[in-house]
C-alpha positions in Angstrom: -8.1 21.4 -20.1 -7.6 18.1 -21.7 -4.2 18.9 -23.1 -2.8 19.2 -20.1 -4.8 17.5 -17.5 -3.9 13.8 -19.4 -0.7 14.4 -17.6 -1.9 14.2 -14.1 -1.7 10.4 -13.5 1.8 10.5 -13.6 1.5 12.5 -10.8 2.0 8.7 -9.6 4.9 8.2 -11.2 5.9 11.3 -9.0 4.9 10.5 -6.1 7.2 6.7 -6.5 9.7 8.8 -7.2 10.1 11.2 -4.6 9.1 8.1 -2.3 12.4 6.5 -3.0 14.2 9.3 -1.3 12.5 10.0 1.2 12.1 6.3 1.9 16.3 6.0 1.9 16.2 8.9 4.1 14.3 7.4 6.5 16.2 4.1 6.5 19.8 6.5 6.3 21.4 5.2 10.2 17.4 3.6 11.4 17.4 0.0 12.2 14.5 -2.0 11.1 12.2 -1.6 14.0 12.5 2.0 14.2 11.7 2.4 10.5 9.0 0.3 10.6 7.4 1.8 13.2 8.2 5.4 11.5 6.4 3.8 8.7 3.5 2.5 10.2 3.3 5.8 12.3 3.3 8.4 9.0 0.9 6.1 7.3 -2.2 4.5 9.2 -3.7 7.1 11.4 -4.3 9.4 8.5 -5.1 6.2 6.0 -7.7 5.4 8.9 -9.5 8.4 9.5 -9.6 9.0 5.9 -11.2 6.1 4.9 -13.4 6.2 7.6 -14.6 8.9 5.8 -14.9 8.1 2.4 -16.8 5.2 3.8 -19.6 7.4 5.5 -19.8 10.0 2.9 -20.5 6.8 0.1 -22.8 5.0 2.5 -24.6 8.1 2.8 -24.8 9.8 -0.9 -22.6 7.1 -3.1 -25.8 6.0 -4.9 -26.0 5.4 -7.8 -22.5 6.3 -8.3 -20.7 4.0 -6.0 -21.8 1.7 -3.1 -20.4 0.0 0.0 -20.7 -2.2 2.3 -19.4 -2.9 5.9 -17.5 -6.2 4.5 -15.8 -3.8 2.5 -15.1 -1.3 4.9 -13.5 -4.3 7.5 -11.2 -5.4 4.5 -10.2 -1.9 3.6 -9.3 -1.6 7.5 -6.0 -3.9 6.3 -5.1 -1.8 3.5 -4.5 -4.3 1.5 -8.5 -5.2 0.7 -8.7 -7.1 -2.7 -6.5 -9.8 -0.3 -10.1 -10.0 1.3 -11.8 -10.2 -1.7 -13.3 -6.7 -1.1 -12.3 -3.8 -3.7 -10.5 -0.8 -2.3 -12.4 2.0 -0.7 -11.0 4.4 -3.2 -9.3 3.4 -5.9 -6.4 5.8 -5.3 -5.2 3.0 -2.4 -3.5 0.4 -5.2 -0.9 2.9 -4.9 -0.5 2.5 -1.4 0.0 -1.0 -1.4 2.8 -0.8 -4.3 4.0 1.6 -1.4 3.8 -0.3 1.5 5.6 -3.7 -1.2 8.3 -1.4 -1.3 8.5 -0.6 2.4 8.5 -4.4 2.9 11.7 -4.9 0.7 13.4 -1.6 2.9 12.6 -3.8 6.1 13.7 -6.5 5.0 17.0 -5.1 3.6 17.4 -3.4 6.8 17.1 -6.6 8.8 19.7 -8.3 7.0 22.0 -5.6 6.8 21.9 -5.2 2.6 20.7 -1.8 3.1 23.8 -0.2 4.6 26.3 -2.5 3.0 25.2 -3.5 -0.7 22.5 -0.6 -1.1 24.1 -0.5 -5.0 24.3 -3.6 -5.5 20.6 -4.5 -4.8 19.3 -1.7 -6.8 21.4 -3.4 -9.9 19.4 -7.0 -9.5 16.2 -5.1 -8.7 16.5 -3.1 -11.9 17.5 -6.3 -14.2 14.9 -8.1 -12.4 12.6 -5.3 -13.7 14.0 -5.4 -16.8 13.6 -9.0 -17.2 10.0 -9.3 -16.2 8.6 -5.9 -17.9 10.7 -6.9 -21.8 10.6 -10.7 -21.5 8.7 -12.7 -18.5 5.2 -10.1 -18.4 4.4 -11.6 -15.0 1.5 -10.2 -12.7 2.8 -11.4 -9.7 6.3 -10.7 -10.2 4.9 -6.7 -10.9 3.0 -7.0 -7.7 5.5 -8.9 -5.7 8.8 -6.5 -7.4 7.1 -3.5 -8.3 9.3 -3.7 -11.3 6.5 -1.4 -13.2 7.4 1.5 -10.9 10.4 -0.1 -9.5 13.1 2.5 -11.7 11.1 5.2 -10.6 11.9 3.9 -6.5 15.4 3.1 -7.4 16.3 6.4 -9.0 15.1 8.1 -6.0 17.0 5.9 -3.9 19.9 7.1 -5.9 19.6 9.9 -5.9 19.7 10.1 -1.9 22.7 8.1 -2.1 24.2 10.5 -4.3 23.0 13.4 -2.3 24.2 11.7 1.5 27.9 9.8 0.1 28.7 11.8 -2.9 29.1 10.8 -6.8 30.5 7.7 -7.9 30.7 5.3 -11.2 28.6 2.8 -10.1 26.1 5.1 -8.7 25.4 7.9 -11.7 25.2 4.8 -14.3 22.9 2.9 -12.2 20.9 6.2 -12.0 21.1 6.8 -15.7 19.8 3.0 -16.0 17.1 3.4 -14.0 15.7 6.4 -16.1 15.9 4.7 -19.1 14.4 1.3 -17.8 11.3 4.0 -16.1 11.2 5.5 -20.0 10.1 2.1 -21.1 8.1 1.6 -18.0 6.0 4.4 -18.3 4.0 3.3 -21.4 2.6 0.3 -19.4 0.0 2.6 -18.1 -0.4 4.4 -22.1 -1.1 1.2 -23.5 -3.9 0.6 -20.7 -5.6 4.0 -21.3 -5.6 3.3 -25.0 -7.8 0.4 -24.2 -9.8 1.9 -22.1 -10.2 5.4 -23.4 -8.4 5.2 -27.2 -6.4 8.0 -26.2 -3.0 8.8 -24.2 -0.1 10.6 -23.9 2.6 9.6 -27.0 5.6 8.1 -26.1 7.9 11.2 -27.1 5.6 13.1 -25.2 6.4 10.4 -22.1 9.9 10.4 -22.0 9.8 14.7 -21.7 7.2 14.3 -19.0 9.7 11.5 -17.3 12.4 13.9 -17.9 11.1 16.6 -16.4 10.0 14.7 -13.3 13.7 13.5 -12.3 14.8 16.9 -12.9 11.8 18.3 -10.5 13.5 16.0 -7.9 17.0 16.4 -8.4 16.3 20.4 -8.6 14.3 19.8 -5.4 17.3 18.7 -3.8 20.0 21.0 -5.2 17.6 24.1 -4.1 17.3 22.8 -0.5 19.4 25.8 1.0 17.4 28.2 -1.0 13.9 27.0 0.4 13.6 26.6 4.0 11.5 24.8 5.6 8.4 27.4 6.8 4.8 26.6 8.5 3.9 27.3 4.7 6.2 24.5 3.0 5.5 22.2 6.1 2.0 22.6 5.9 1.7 22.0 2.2 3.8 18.8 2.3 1.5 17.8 5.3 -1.6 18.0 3.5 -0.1 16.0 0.6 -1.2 12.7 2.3 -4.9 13.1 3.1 -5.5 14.9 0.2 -4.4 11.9 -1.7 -6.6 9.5 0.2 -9.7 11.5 0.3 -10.0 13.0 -3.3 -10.9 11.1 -5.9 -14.4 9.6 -4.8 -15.5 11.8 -2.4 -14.6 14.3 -5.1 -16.4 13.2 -7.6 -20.0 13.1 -5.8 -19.2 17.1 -4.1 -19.0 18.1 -8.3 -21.7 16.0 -9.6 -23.8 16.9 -6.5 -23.0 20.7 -6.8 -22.3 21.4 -11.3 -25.9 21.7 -11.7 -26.2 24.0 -9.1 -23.0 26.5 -10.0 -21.7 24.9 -13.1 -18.9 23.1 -13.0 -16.2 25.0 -12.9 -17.2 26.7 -9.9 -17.9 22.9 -8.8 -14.9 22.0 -9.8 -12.7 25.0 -7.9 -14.9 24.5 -4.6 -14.6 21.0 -4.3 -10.3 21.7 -5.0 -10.5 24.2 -2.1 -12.7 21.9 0.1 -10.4 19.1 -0.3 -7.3 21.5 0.6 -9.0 23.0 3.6 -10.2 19.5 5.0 -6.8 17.8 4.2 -4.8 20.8 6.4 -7.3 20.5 8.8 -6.7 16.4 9.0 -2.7 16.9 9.5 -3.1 19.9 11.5 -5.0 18.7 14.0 -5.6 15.0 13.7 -2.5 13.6 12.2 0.4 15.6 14.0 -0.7 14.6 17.8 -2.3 11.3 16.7 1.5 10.6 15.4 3.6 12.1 18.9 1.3 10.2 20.8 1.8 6.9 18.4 5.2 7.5 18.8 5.9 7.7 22.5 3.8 4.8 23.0 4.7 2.5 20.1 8.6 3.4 21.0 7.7 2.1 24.5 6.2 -1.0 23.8 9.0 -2.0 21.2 11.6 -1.5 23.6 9.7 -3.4 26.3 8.7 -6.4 23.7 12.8 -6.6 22.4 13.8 -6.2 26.0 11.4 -9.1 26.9 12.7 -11.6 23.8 16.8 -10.8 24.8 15.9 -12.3 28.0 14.1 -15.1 26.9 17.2 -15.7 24.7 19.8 -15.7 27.1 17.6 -17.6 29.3 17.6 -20.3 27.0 21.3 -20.5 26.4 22.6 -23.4 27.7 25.4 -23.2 30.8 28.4 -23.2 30.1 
């Protein structure tokens, strides 16, 4: 299966992709708080429980493979553990914090009122600050800090929700067509880093298809919306998307190492793919859904209680007039 399966990391690229619409979705007519909360809501209940488990299952049957400690398992409580000086629980979660970066910048645009007003032309410094850093400058913390690696992919699915909620213009299609060529260039940032570390990747013509074919899985996504409605199937799928992310990759690899010699690895292989599916409904079904209404209701309460509290203490400070 190596052929094809080389291709799954860009999965990533995917999933940055996709994010960027859905993001500017949830931003579309939200002020800051609200999508914040939304944000913090969707994300750390399931991120929690999740890592919670990967932490038992390593503490438990990690050796020799991997190993953890409760140091480790405090830090990873932040999300944002190498901060601590602690790696990551599973070392699927640097993606998250390029996510939660980008969330950041939505905030912060949403608080100054950019979002809604110069949505365009943010995306058009953001892309030639990506530019900039990925051709000339090469810095770490600018990649962290600006996600320009992965930034085009964001942008063009920022676009294309911009495209898809106020129609085509100009500005907007060429900026779109920009950020696909700037995420063509991108994209070998992670080739050049398996070549080093495996002496083999995917070629860069074989790249720019792959990229190609992933904007068009998005932009067909959207065109087909009124073919595809939304069903307990298509709801449930897209709901297991999140824990399956966060709970696959270690855990995953001690169920088929523990289990190959048993049944050979292919049946190891398929049973640990239908374990992870099963656990990951059963973690949105009925762990994530309620855990987020009840987050809601009370995290909506608090915020207007808090923002309530600080307007009075404001005009309470005014001077008389």
């Amino acid at each position: 299966m190596a052929p094809l399966a080389i291709y799954g990391y860009l999965g990533v690229n995917l999933f940055f992709l996709i994010s960027g619409f859905v993001i500017a979705w949830s931003a579309e007519g939200r002020n800051w708080e609200q999508f914040a909360m939304a944000r913090f809501v969707r994300l750390y209940p399931g991120f929690l429980l999740c890592m919670t488990i990967t932490f038992i299952v390593i503490l438990s049957v990690g050796e020799p493979l991997f190993s953890t400690s409760f140091a480790q398992y405090a830090a990873n409580l932040s999300m944002f553990a190498p901060a601590f000086g602690q790696p990551f629980m599973d070392g699927v979660y640097w993606s998250i914090v390029l996510e939660l970066v980008f969330y950041g910048w939505v905030t912060l645009a949403l608080i100054t009122g950019i979002f809604q007003k110069r949505k365009l032309e943010l995306i058009f410094i953001w892309l030639a600050i990506s530019a900039l850093n990925e051709f000339f400058i090469g810095s770490r913390a600018i990649r962290l800090l600006l996600i320009t690696e992965f930034g085009p992919f964001f942008a063009a699915g920022v676009l294309v929700h911009h495209i898809h909620a106020h129609g085509r213009s100009p500005v907007a299609l060429l900026l779109l067509a920009a950020s696909f060529l700037l995420s063509c260039s991108t994209i070998s940032v992670t080739r050049d880093w398996m070549l080093n570390e495996y002496g083999l990747a995917v070629s860069q013509p074989h790249l720019v298809i792959a990229n190609l074919a992933m904007h068009a899985m998005l932009i067909g996504g959207v065109l087909l919306r009124s073919h595809v409605g939304p069903s307990a199937l298509t709801l449930a799928l897209g709901g297991l998307t999140y824990p399956l992310y966060l709970l696959h990759q270690n855990i995953g690899y001690l169920a088929i190492n523990a289990v190959a010699p048993l049944v050979g690895k292919w049946a190891a292989a398929l049973g640990c793919v239908a374990l992870m599916l099963f656990v990951s409904w059963a973690i949105w079904r009925y762990f994530e859904r309620p855990v987020q209404r009840t987050l809601k209701t009370w995290l909506g309460r608090a915020v207007e209680v808090t923002l309530a509290r600080f307007r009075r203490a404001s005009t309470d400070a005014q001077p008389a007039e």
